[in-house]
C-alpha positions as CSV (number, residue, x, y, z in Angstrom):
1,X,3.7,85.4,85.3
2,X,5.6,84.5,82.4
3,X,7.5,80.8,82.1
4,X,10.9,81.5,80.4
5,X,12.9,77.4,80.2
6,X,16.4,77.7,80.5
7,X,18.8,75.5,78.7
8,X,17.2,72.7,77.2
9,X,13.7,72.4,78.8
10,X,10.7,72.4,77.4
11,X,7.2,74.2,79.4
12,X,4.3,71.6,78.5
13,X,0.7,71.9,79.2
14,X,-1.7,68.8,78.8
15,X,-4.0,69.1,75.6
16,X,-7.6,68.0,77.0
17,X,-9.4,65.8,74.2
18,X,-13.0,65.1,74.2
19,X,-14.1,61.4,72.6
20,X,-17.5,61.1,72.0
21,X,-19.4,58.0,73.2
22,X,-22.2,56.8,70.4
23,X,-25.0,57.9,72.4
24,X,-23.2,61.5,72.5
25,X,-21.4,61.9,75.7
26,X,-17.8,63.0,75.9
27,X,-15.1,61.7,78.2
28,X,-12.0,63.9,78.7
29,X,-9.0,62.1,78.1
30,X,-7.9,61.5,81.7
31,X,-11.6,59.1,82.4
32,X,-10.9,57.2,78.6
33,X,-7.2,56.5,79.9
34,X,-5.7,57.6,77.0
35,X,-2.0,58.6,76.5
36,X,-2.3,62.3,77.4
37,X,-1.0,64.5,74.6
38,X,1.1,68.0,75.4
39,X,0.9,71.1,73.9
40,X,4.3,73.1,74.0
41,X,4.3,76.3,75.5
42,X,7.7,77.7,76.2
43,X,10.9,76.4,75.2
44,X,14.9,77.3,76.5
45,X,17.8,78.2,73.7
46,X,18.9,75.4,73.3
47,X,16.1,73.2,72.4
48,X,16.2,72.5,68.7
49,X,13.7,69.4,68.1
50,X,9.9,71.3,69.0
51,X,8.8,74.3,68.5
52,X,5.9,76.4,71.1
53,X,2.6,75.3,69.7
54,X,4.0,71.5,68.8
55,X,1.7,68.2,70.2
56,X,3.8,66.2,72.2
57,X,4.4,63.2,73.8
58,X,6.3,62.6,76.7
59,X,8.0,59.8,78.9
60,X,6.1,59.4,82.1
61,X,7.9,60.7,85.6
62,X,10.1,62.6,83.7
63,X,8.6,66.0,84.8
64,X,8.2,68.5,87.0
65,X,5.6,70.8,88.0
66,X,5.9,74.2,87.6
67,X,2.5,76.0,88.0
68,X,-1.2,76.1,87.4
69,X,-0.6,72.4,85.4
70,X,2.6,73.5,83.6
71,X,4.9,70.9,83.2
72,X,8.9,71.6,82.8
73,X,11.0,68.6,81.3
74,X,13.9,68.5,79.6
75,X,14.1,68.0,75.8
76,X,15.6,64.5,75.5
77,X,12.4,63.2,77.3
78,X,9.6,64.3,74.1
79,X,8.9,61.4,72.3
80,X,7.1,61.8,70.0
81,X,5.9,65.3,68.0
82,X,2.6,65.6,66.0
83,X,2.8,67.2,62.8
84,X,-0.1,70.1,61.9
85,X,-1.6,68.7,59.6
């Protein structure tokens, strides 16, 4: 099934990260309580601030589920976007 955003929404999937503890274990993001980052997957025609394969980050509650751990949100509510470097 494809996702296809309309208007201004923005299709987000979380971006796992692993963080290493010093005697070599790694903790996924959700155990560390970090600020979980977003990747973007799909975005509607009139979204002009991200771009599908951005890093975001989002405000939390302003979402909705959409399916297998997509979230759908609209544009306003990314704020922040990672640069590629």
């Amino acid at each position: 099934m494809n996702l296809r955003p309309l208007h201004n929404k923005v299709a987000l999937k979380e971006v796992k990260r692993e963080t290493a503890t010093t005697s070599g274990i790694y903790l996924m993001s959700d155990v560390t309580g970090e600020t979980p980052v977003f990747g973007v997957v799909a975005i509607g025609p009139k979204v002009v601030d991200v771009k599908v394969g951005d890093r975001v980050l989002i405000e939390i509650g302003k979402s909705a589920m959409a399916d297998s751990g997509t979230l759908v949100i609209e544009e306003q509510y990314i704020t922040t976007v990672f640069d590629n470097d």
